[in-house]
TIBASE-856965 format. One line per 5 residues: number of its first residue (from 0); for each residue z, x, y of C-alpha. Coordinates in steps of 0.001 Angstrom, whole numbers. Layout:
N
NUM	Z,X,Y  ...
This chain:
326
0	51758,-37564,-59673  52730,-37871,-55830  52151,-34651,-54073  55774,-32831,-53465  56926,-31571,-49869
5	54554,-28531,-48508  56588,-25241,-48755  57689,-23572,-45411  55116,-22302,-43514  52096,-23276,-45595
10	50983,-26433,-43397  46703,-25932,-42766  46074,-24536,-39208  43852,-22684,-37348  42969,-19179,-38956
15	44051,-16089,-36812  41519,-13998,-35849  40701,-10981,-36972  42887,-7605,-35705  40590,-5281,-33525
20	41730,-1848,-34351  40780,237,-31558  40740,4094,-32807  43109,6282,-30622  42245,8922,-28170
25	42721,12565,-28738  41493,14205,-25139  43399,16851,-25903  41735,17778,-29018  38733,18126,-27206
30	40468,20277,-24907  41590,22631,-27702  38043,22531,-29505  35969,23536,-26315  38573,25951,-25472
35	38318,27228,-29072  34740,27252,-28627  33825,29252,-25536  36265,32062,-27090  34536,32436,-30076
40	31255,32410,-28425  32725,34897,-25757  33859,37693,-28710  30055,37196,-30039  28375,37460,-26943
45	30820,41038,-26830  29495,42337,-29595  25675,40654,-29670  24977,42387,-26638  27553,45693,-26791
50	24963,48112,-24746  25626,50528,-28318  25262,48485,-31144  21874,49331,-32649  20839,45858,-35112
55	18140,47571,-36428  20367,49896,-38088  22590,46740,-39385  18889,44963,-40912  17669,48533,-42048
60	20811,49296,-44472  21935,45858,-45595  19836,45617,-48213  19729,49772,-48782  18897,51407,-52014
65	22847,53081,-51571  24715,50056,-50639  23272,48221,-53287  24584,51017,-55887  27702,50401,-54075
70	28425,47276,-54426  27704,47039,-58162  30039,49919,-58403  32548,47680,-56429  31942,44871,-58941
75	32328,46891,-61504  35493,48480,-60675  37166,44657,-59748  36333,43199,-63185  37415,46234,-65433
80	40564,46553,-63340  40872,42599,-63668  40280,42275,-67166  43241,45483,-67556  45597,43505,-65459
85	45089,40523,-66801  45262,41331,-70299  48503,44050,-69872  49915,41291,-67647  49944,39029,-70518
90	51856,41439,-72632  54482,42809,-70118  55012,38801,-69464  56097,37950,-72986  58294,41756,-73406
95	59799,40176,-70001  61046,36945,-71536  61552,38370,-75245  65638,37869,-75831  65239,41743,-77218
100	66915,43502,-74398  65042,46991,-74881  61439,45161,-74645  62532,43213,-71629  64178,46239,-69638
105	60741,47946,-70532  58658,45646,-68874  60748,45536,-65916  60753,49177,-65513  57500,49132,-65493
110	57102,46159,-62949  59478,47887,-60927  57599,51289,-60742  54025,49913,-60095  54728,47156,-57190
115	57145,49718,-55921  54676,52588,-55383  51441,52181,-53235  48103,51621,-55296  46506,54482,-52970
120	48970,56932,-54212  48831,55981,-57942  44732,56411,-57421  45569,59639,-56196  47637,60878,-58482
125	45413,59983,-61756  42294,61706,-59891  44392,64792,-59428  46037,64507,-63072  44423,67753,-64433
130	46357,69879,-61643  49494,69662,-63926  47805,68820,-67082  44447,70466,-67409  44422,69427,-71200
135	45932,66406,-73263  46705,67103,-76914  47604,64503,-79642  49276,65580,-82790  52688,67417,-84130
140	54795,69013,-81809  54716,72933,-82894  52469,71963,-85532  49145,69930,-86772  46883,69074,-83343
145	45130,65500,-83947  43297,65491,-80735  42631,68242,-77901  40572,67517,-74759  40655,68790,-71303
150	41922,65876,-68896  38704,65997,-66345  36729,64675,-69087  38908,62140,-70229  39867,61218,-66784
155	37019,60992,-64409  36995,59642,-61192  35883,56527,-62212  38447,56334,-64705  41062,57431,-62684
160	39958,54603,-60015  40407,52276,-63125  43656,53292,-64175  45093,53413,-60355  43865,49609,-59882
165	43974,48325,-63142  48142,49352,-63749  49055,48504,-60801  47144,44845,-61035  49343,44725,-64637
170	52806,44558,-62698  51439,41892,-60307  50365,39724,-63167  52832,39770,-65231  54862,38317,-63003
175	52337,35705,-62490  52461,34996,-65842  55516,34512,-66201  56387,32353,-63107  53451,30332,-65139
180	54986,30466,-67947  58625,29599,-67126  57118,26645,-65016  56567,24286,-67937  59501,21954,-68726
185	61687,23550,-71880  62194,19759,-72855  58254,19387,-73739  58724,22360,-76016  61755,21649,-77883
190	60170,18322,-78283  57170,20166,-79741  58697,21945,-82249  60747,19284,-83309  57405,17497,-84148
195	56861,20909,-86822  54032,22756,-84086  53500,26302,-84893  54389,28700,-82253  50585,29220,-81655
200	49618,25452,-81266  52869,24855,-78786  51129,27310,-76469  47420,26114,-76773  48211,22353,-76532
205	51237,22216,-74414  52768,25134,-72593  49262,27184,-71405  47319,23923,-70113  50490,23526,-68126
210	50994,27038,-67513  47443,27637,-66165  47860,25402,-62489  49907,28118,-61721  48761,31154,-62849
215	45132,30376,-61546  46128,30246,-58125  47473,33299,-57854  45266,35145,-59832  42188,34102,-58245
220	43841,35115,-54855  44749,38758,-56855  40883,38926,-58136  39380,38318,-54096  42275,41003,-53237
225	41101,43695,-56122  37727,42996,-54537  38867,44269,-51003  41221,46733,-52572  38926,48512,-54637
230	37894,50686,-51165  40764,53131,-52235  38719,54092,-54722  37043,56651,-52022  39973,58374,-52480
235	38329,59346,-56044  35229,59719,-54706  33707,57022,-56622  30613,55906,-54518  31587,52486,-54575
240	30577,50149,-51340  33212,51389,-48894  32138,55045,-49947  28576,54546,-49580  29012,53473,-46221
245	31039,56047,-44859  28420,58934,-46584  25529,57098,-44753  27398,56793,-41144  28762,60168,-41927
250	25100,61400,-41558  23370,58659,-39093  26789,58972,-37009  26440,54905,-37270  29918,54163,-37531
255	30397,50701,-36550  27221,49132,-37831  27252,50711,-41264  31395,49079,-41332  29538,45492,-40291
260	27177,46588,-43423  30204,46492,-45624  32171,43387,-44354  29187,41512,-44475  28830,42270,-48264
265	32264,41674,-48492  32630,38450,-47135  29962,37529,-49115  31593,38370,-52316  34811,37223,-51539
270	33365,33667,-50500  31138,33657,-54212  35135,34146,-55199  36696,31536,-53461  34224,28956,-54378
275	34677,29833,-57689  38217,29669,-58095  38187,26339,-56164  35669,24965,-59301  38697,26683,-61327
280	41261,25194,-60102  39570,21854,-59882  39194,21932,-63956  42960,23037,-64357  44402,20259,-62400
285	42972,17466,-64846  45629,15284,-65501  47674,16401,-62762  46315,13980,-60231  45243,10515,-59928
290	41680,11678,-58642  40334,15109,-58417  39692,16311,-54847  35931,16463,-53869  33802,19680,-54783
295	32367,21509,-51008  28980,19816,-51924  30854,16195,-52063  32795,16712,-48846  29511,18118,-47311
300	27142,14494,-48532  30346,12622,-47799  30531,13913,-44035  26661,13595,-43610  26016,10209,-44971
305	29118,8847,-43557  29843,10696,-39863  27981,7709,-38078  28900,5131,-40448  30567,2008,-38198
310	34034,1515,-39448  34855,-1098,-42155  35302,-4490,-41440  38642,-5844,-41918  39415,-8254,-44415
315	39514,-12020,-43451  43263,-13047,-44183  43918,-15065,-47004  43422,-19246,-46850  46314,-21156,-46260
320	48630,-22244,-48884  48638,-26074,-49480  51008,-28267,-50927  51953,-27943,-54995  51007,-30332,-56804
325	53109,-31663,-59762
């Protein structure tokens, strides 16, 4: 059969050449970086070569018999405080969104009074308890006693730290939890329990994986912050990091490099922290996206492997469309 009429535009010709992308200039980025730069470098130089900072004293403590103590105090006090707030979070979550009126206003009393008060003074007031309660007794009033002790051994300092970090963590999460919570589409769970789920299954198969990209967030950022925030427990005098440091500068009258002592240790903490939340968060938000973001080690390979890499080539254009044959 005869060849029909070429379509517009598709006669053979000469094939274009090839665009040259030329990468635009950012001069002023440069600008801002060296700028950035020499300021940085200018606040280290400061304190590198202060005429009174004594580095010995930094490199003699910052591995110290006491500051170790300290900081496994620290960690000690973040996870029990955590593992109160998260799991009393939980609780005060649900009582918030139960339709009983009584259980809901209880929980938001109780939100109310914790975020409302500072965590320093609730510390404070558990470690001084025993002032106006030097004993706690269980049991019938004006009759049968269950349970007598005096409140300095129930509540030591320790303990008090506990319950000063650990309540006040409760009110924060449960509001977490229940931002997370109310987050997830009511549509996927009336659909759920139309399909006969049990109340238990609903939450482990549809609402928590949900519910989790946004409650870990948060609560990773409210774990790095109990990290920091477990300091106040000095008001307790629980030798925790913060403490340690200010008995040994307290004696050496090393005030400043026993502080760079701590925020050292605490930077390095926090960072462990971040990286794992970011691994976290990363396993949460399967499903979510297309493709999961890159872990720090990708980035890092992808940036060394790929920093002098010429760009890619473009891609010849397509051949010219010829004539349909019928």
């Amino acid at each position: 059969m005869a060849a029909g009429p070429p379509l517009p535009g598709s006669q053979a010709g000469p094939r274009p050449e090839a665009i040259k992308a030329i990468p635009m200039r950012h001069p002023w980025r440069w600008v801002s970086t060296v700028v950035v730069v020499a300021i940085v470098g200018e606040i280290a130089y400061v304190f590198v070569t202060a005429p009174n900072m004594d580095w010995a004293v930094i490199r003699q403590y910052l591995f110290g018999r006491l500051i170790l103590q300290g900081i496994v105090i620290t960690l000690e006090l973040t996870v029990i405080a955590m593992v109160i707030g998260v799991g009393l979070g939980i609780v005060l979550a649900v009582m918030r969104l139960s339709p009983n009126p009584v259980v809901s206003s209880v929980s938001w009393f109780y939100i109310w009074f914790f975020r409302g008060t500072p965590v320093l003074v609730q510390i404070f007031f558990w470690y001084n308890l025993a002032s106006i309660l030097p004993h706690i007794s269980l049991g019938i009033p004006g009759g049968l006693v269950l349970f007598h002790a005096s409140t300095n051994d129930l509540v030591p300092p320790f303990t008090a730290a506990i319950l000063g970090l650990g309540l006040n963590e409760a009110a924060y999460m449960a509001e977490i939890v229940r931002a997370g919570l109310i987050s997830v589409d009511q549509g996927q769970t009336e659909a759920a329990q139309a399909l006969g789920m049990t109340r238990l299954l609903l939450m482990r198969r549809i609402v928590l994986p949900q519910a989790m990209r946004v409650i870990v967030p948060p609560t990773g950022n409210e774990t790095i912050s109990m990290l920091k925030t477990s300091s106040l427990a000095f008001v307790a005098t629980v030798p925790e990091l913060f403490t340690r440091q200010e008995e040994i500068s307290n004696a050496n009258f090393d005030v400043i490099e026993l502080a760079i002592v701590a925020s050292l240790w605490y930077l390095a903490m926090t960072s462990v922290l971040t990286v794992g939340q970011y691994y976290v968060e990363r396993y949460f938000g399967r499903g979510a996206q297309r493709e999961l973001p890159l872990t720090p080690l990708q980035r890092f390979r992808r940036m060394l492997f790929t920093f002098h890499a010429p760009p890619p080539e473009p891609a010849p254009p397509p051949p010219p469309m010829t004539g349909l044959h019928h």
